[in-house]
Residue, then its C-alpha position, 0 to 999 in steps of 0.5 A: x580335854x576338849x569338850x566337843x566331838x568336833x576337836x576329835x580327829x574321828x568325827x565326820x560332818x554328814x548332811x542329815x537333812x529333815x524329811x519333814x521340813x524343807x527349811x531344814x534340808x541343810x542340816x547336819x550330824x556328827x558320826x563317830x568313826x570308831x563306833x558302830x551304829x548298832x541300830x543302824x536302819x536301812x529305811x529310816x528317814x534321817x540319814x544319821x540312823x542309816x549310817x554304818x557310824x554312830x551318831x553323836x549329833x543328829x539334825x543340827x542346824x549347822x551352825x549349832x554343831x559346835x554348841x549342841x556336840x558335846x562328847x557322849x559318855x559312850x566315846x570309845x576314846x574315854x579312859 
């Protein structure tokens, strides 16, 4: 079984640039496909907490993502 979000063909790659810190207007999160955001925020800051989707990763720089998206205990496709 693959360790990372990333491998899963249900993730989408988002920006999710920090408001608050202009070196970091390149970040990214990872949402999941098949989960609901249920705290989604019309007026949050970050984009990952206005999305429709769940976040898995939030404000990553991008070249962590694979090293910081490990699956959640909440993954629908875990049996």
């Amino acid at each position: 079984m693959s360790k990372t979000c990333l491998d899963c063909p249900f993730h989408k790659v988002i920006a999710d640039p920090d408001p608050h810190d202009w070196f970091c207007d390149d970040d990214q999160a990872i949402i999941c496909l098949k989960t609901k955001n249920e705290e989604q925020d019309e007026n949050a800051s970050y984009v990952s907490n206005r999305s429709e989707f769940k976040s898995v990763t939030n404000s990553c720089r991008p070249y962590n993502l694979k090293k910081e998206t490990t699956i959640p205990e909440w993954c629908p496709l875990i049996t």
